[in-house]
C-alpha positions as CSV (number, residue, x, y, z in Angstrom):
1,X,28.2,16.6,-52.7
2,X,28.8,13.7,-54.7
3,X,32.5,12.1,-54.2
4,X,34.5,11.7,-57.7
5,X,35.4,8.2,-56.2
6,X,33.0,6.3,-54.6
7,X,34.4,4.0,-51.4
8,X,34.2,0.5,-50.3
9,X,34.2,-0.3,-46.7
10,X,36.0,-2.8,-44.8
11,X,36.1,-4.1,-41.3
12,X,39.5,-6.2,-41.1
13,X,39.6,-9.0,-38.4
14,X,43.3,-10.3,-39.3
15,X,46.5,-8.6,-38.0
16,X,47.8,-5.1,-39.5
17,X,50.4,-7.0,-41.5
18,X,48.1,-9.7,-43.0
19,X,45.9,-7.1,-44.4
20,X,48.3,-4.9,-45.9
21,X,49.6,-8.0,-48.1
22,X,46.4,-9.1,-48.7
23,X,45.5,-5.6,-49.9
24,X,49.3,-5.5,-52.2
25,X,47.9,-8.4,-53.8
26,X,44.6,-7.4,-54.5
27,X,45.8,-4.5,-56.2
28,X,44.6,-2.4,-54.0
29,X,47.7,-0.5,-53.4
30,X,49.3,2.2,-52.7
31,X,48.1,1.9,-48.7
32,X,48.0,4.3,-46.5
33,X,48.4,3.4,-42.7
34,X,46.7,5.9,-40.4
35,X,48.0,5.7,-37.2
36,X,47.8,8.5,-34.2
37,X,51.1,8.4,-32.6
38,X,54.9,9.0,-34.9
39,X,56.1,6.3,-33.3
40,X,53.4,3.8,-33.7
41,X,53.6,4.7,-37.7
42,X,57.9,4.6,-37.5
43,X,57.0,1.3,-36.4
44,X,54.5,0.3,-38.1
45,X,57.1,1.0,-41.0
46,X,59.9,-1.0,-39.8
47,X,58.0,-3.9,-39.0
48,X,56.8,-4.2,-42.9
49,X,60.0,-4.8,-44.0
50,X,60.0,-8.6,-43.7
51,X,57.4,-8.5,-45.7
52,X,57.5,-8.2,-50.0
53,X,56.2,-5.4,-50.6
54,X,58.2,-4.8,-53.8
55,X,60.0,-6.9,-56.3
56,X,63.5,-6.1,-58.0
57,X,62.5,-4.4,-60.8
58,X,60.5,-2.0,-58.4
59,X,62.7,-1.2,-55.9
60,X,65.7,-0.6,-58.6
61,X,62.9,2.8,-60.1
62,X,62.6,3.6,-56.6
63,X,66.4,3.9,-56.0
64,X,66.8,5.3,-59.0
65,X,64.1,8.1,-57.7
66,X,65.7,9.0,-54.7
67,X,69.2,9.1,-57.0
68,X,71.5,11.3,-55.1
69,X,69.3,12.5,-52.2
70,X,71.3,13.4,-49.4
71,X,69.9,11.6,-46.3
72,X,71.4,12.8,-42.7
73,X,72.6,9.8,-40.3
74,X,69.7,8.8,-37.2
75,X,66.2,8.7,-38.7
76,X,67.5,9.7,-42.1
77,X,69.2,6.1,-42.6
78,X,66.1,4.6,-41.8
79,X,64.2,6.6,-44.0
80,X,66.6,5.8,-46.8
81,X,66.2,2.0,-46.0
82,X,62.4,2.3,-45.6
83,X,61.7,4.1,-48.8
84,X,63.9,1.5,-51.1
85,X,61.9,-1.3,-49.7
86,X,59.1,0.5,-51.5
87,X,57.8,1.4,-47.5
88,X,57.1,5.7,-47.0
89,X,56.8,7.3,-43.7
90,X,54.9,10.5,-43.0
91,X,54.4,12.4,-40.1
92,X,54.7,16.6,-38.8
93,X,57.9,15.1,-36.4
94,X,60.2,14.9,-40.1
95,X,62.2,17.2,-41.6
96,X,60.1,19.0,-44.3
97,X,62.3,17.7,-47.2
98,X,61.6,13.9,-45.9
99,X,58.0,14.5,-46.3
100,X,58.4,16.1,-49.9
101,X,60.9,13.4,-50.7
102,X,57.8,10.9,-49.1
103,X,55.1,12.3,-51.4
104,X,56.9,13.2,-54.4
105,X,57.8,9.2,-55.0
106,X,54.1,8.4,-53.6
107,X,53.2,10.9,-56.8
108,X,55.1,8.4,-59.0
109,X,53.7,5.3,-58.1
110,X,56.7,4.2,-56.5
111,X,55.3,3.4,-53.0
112,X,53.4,0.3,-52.3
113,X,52.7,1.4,-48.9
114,X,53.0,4.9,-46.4
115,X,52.5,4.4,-42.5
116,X,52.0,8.1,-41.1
117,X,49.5,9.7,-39.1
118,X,46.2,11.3,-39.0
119,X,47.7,14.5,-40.6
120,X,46.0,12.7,-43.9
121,X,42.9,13.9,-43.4
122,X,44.4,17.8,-43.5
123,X,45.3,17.4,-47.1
124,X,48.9,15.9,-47.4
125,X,49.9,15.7,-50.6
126,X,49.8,11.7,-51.1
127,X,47.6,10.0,-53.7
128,X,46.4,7.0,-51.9
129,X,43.6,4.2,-52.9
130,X,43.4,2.3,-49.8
131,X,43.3,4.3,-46.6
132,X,43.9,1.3,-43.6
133,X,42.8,2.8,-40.2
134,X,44.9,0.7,-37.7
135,X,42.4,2.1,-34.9
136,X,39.7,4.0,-34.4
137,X,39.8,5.3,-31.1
138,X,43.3,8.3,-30.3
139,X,44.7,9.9,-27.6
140,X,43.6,14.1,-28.2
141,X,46.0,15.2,-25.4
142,X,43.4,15.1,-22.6
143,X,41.7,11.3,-23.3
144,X,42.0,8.4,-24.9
145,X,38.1,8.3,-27.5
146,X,36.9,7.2,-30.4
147,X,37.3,9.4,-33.5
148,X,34.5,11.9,-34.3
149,X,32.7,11.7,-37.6
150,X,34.1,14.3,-38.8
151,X,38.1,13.0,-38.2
152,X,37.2,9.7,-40.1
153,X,35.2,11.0,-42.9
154,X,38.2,13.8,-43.5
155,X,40.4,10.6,-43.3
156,X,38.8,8.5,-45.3
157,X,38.1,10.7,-47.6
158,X,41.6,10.8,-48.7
159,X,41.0,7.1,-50.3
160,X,40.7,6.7,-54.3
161,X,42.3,8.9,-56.7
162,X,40.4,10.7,-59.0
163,X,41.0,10.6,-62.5
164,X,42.9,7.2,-61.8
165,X,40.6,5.0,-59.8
166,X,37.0,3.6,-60.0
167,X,36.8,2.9,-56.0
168,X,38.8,4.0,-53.1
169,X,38.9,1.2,-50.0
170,X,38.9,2.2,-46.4
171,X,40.0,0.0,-44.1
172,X,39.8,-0.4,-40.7
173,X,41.8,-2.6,-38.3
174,X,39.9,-4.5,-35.0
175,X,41.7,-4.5,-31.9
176,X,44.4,-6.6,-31.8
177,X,42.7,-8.5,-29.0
178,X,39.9,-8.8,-30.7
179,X,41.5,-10.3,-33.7
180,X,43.6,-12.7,-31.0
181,X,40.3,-14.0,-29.5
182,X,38.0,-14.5,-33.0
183,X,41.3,-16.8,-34.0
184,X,41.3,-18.4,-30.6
185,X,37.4,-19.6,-30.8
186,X,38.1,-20.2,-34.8
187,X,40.6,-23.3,-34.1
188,X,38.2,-24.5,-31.3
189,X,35.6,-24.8,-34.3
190,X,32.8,-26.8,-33.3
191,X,33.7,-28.4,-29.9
192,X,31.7,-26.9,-27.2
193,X,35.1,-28.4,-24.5
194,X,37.2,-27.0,-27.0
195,X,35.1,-23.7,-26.7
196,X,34.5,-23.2,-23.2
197,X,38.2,-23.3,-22.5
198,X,39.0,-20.6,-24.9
199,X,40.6,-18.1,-22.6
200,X,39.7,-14.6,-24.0
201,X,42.3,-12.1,-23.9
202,X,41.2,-8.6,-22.2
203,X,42.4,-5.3,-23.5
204,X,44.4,-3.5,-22.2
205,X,43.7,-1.4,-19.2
206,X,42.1,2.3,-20.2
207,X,41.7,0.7,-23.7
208,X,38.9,2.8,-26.0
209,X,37.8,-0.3,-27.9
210,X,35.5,-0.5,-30.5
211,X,34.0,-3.3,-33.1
212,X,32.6,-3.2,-36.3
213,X,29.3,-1.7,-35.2
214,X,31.4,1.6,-34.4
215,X,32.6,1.2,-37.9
216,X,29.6,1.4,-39.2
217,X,28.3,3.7,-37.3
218,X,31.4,6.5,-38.3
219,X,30.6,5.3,-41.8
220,X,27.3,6.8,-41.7
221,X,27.6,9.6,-39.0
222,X,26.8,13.3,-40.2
223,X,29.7,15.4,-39.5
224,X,29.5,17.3,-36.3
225,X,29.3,20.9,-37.3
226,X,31.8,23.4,-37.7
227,X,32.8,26.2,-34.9
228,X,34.6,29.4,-35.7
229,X,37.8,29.6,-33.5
230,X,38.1,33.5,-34.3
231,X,41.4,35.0,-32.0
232,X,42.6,38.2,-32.2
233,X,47.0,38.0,-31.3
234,X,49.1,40.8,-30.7
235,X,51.0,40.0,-34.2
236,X,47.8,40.1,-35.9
237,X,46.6,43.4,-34.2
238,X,50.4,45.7,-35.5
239,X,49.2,44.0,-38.9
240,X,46.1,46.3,-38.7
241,X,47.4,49.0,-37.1
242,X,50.3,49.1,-39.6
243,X,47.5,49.1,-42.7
244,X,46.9,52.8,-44.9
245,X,43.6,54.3,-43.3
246,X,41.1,54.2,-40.4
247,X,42.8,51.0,-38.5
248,X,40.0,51.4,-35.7
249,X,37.3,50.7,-38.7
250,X,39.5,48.6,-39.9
251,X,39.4,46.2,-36.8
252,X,35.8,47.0,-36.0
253,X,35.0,44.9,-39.2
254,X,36.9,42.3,-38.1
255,X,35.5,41.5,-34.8
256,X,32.1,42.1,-36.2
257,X,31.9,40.7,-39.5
258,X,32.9,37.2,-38.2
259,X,31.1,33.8,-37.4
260,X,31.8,33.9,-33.5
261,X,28.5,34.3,-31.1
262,X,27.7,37.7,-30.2
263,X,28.8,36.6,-26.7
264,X,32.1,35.8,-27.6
265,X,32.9,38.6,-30.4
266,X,32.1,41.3,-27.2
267,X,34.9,39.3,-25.4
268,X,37.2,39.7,-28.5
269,X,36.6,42.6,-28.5
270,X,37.2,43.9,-25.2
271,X,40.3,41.6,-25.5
272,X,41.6,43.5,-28.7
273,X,40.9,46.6,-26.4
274,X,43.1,45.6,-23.4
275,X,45.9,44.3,-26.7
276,X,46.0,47.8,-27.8
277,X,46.2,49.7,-24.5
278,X,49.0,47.3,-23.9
279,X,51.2,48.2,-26.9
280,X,50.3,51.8,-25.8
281,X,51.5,52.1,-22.6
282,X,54.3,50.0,-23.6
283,X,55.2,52.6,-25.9
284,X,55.1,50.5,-29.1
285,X,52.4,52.4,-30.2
286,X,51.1,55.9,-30.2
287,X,47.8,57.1,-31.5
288,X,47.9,60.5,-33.8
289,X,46.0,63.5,-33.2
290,X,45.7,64.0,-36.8
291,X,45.6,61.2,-39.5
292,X,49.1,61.1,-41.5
293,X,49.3,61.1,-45.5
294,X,48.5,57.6,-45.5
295,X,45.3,58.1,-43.4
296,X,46.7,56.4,-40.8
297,X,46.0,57.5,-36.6
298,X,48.0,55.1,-35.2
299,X,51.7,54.6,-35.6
300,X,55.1,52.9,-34.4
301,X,57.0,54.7,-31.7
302,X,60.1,52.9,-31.1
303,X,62.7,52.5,-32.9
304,X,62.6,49.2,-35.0
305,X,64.1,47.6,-38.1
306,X,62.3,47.8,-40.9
307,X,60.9,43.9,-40.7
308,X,60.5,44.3,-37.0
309,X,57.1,42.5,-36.0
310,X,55.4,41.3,-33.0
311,X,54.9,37.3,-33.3
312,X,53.2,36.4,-30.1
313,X,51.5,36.9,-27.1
314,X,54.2,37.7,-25.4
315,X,56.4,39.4,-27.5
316,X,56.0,42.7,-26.2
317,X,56.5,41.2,-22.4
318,X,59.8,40.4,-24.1
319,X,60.8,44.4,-25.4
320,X,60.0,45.0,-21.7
321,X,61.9,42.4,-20.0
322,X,65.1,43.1,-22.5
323,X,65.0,46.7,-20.1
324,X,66.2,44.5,-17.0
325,X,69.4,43.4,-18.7
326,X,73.1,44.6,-18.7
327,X,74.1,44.8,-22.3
328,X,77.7,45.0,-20.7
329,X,77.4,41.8,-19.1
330,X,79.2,38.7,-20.5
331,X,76.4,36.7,-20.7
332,X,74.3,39.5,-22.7
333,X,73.6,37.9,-25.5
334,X,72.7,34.3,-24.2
335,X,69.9,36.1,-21.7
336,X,68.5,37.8,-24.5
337,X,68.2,34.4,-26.1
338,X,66.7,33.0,-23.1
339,X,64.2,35.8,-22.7
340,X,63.0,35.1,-26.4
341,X,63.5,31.6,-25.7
342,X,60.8,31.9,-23.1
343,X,58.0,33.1,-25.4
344,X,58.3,30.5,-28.0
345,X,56.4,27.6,-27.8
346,X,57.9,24.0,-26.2
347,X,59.4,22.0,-28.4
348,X,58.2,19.3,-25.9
349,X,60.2,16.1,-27.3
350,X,62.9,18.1,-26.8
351,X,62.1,19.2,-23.4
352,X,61.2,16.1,-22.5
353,X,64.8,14.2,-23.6
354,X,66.2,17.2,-21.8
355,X,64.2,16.3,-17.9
356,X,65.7,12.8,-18.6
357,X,69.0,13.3,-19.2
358,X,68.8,15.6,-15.9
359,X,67.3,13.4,-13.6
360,X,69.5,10.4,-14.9
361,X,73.0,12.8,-14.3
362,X,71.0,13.4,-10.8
363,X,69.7,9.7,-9.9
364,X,73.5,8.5,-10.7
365,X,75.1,11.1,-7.8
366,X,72.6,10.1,-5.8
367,X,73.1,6.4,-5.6
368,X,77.2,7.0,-5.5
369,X,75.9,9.2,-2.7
370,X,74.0,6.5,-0.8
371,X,70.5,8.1,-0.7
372,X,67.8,5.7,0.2
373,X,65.1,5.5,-3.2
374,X,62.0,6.8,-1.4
375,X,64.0,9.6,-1.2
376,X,65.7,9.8,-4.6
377,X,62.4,9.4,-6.1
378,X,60.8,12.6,-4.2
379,X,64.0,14.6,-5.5
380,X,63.7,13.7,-8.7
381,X,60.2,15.4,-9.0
382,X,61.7,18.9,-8.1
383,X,63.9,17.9,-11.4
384,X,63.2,19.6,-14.9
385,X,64.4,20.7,-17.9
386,X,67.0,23.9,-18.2
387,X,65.4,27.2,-17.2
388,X,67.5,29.9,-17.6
389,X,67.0,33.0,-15.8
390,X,63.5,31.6,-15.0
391,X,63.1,33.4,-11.4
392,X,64.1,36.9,-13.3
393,X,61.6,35.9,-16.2
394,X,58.5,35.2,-13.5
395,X,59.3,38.6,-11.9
396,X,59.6,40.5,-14.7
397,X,56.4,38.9,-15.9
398,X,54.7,39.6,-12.5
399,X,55.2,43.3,-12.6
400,X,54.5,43.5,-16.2
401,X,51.2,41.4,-15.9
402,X,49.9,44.7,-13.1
403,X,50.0,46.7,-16.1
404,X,49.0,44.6,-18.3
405,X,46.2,42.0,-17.3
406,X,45.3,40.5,-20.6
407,X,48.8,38.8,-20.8
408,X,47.7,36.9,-17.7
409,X,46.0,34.2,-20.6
410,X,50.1,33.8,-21.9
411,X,52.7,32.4,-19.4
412,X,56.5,33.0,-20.4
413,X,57.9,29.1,-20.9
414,X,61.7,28.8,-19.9
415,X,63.7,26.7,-21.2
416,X,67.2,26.6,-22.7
417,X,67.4,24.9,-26.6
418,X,69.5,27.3,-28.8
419,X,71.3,28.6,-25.3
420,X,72.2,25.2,-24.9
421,X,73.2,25.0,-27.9
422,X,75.5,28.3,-28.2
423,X,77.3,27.2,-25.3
424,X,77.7,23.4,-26.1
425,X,78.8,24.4,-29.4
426,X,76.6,21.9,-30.8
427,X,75.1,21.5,-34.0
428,X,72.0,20.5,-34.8
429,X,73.1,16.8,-35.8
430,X,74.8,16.2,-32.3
431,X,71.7,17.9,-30.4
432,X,69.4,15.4,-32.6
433,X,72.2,12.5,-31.4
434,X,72.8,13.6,-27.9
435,X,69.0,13.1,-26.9
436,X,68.0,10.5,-29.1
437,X,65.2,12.8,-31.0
438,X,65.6,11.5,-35.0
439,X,62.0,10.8,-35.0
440,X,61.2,14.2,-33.4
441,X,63.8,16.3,-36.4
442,X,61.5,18.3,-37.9
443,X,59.6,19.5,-34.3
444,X,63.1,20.8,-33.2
445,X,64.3,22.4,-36.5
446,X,60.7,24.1,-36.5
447,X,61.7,25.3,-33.4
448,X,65.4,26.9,-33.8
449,X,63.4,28.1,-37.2
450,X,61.1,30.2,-35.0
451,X,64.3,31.2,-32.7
452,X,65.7,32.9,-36.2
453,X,62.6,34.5,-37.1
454,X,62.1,36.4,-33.7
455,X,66.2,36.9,-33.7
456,X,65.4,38.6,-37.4
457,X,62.4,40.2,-36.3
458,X,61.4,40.0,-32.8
459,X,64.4,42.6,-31.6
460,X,64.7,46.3,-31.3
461,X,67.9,48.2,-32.3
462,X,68.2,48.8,-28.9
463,X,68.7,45.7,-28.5
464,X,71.2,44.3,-31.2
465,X,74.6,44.3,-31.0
466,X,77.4,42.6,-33.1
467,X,77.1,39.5,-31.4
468,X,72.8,39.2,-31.6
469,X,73.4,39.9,-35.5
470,X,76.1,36.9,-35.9
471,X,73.9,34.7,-33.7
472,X,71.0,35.6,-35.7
473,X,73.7,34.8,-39.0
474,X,74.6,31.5,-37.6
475,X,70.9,30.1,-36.6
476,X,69.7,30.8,-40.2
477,X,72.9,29.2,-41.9
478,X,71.9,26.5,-39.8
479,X,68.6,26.0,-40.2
480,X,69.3,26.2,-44.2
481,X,72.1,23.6,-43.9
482,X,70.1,21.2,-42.4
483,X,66.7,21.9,-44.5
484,X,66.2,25.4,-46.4
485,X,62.4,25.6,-46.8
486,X,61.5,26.8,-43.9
487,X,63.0,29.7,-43.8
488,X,63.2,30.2,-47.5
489,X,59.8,30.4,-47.7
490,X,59.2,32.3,-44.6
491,X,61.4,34.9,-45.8
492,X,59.9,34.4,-49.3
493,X,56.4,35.5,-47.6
494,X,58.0,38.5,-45.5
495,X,59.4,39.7,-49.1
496,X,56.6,39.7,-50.7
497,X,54.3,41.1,-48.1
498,X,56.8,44.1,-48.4
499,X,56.4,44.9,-51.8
């Protein structure tokens, strides 16, 4: 296919900073600044502001943009201070009405420059002429490598805006070693003495480097080719069942009529298999003798609200493991959260903030207490985030996983967020404060946003009582008060899929 823009490419030997004013002056903005970490782009952002990037005139339109934009303290006065220095900041770790509030002044023009992260080349809505890679190598959370074709084409893609611009520039950045030694032998000039002491500087250890060759080579790279990733979840399988007709046809088309190997759709399919027989024998399900008026064979047979639904993996471990608790007990309605708790996945910033602030409480009684460091150091390991009710979680899982081998693939995850939370009495501001996690907003208010959705969803009336329906009451007013989409258009979606 033939691009609407074509693109220049550039291999930049000067630091970051140089080449973002360079590019400002050549006209050549707005920039994008790809980077692969939140924090590297945060500060990435921060740093440009000793740098012009916008004159009075501009910054007054941008603050005249942003007019009465309510902005919460931590990361949210930063992003305040950032955006009316004409600087954006983009990445999954910001509330969702950041991000709009990023790309809807990017839309006007207003922003000379956005540092953010890979998430460009997925189609974020920011019209950019100059992407500026600042490396070309990323951590994929198992190895530092170099980018695949595919990654740096979606990426640079992104560059030039059609309609608007003749050429779209993609930059990228050499290591800043690199850069460090080509100025080093530069000032020696022409003196072989002057040259032979030039001390080179090394990168750093377990550094992926790469030059302009590998440039050039991603440049004109063929994209690897694409690979179904075809799964079959328990939420998706109560979709089918819960469809008019023949279900059993229904999913037979699905596991067939896809682009998996054969290989892997007899897998799926035995997979889907051991899926159903588990909602059976956990009574969620029952087949019919007879097809019903809707010509359906299959049908619910517990007693559920009307939006009840089945989100994950686990989510029918949970039904079974809310059997083993004592709806008379005082702490009812926190180990119910902890149970749902445990099939969500880890907010892991979160998580991680969490182990720290443990093993410095711990480290601290330890010194008062005169243990020797080879020691404190060995305790600390055993040392983790909360895990409420996480021995009567693994049990229940144990004697639910005999019956039900296919959940073996799906291991409950402890952990205590909106328990903590509930009995803190904290809101999400002073859980954001207490462990220093404005950069990581939007990855815990995703989080408590999937707490309400299984609170609203995720629970039998067997289950509920006064107190689940005013926690469930509480999350969502939260979750609203600090950004509404979410769940406005998560509940937008579940009304219309009703109708």
């Amino acid at each position: 296919a033939v691009r609407p823009v074509p693109l220049e490419f550039t291999y930049a030997v000067t630091p970051v900073h140089e080449t973002i004013e360079d590019l400002i002056s050549r006209g050549r903005a707005p920039v994008y600044v790809v980077h692969f970490t939140q924090a590297q782009a945060v500060e990435r952002a921060q740093a440009l502001l000793s740098a012009k990037i916008c004159d009075k005139a501009e910054k007054a339109a941008i603050a005249e943009a942003i007019g009465d934009f309510r902005f919460h303290t931590g990361f949210g006065a930063t992003l305040s201070k950032l955006l009316r220095a004409g600087i954006g900041v983009h990445h999954a770790g910001m509330l969702p009405r950041y991000r709009r509030l990023v790309e809807r002044l990017a839309q006007q023009g207003l922003l000379k420059v956005v540092a953010g992260t890979d998430t460009l080349g997925v189609g974020i809505n920011v019209p950019i002429r100059t992407v500026l890679l600042a490396a070309l190598s990323k951590y994929d959370g198992t190895r530092v490598r170099r980018l695949r074709a595919r990654e740096f084409h979606q990426i640079a893609g992104r560059a030039g805006r059609a309609g608007f611009d003749t050429v779209g520039y993609v930059v990228a950045q050499a290591p800043d070693h690199d850069i460090e030694n080509i100025r080093a032998v530069a000032k020696a000039g022409d003196d072989p003495k002057k040259l032979r002491k030039v001390v080179r500087k090394k990168p750093p250890e377990g550094f992926v480097s790469w030059g302009e060759k590998t440039f050039l080579t991603l440049v004109d790279a063929p994209d690897e080719p694409l690979r179904s990733h075809f799964r079959m979840t328990t939420a998706m399988l109560m979709e089918v069942l819960s469809r008019p007709g023949d279900c059993f046809a229904a999913l037979r088309h699905l596991l067939e009529e896809n682009h998996e190997p054969r290989p892997r759709q007899r897998k799926l399919i035995l997979h889907t298999i051991a899926l159903y027989r588990g909602l059976r024998d956990a009574g969620i399900v029952v087949q019919l003798d007879e097809p019903d008026a809707d010509g359906k064979n299959v049908a619910l047979s517990v007693d559920v609200p009307e939006n009840f639904a089945l989100t994950n993996p686990l989510s029918a471990f949970a039904l079974a493991a809310f059997e083993l608790l004592d709806p008379d007990s005082s702490t009812y309605t926190l180990d119910v959260v902890s149970i749902l708790e445990s099939t969500l996945d880890d907010p892991r910033p979160l998580l991680l903030a969490q182990r720290k602030a443990a093993r410095d409480v711990a480290i601290a009684g330890m010194k008062a207490d005169g243990v020797e460091y080879e020691e404190r150091m060995a305790r600390l390991e055993e040392i983790s985030w909360p895990t409420p009710l996480a021995e009567e979680i693994a049990f229940a899982y144990g004697v639910y996983r005999q019956g039900h081998p296919w959940i073996a693939s799906y291991q409950p995850s402890p952990k205590s967020v909106l328990r903590e939370m509930r009995e803190r009495a904290m809101t999400f501001t002073e859980l954001i404060s207490a462990y220093g996690l404005a950069r990581s907003e939007g990855v815990v208010l995703r989080y408590l946003s999937d707490c309400y959705r299984v609170l609203r969803t995720g629970l039998p009336n067997s289950v509920m009582t006064d107190e689940i329906v005013a926690l469930t009451e509480e999350v969502g007013a939260m979750v609203r008060d600090v950004d509404s989409s979410l769940v406005d258009e998560w509940e937008a979606l579940t009304s219309h899929s009703g109708e």
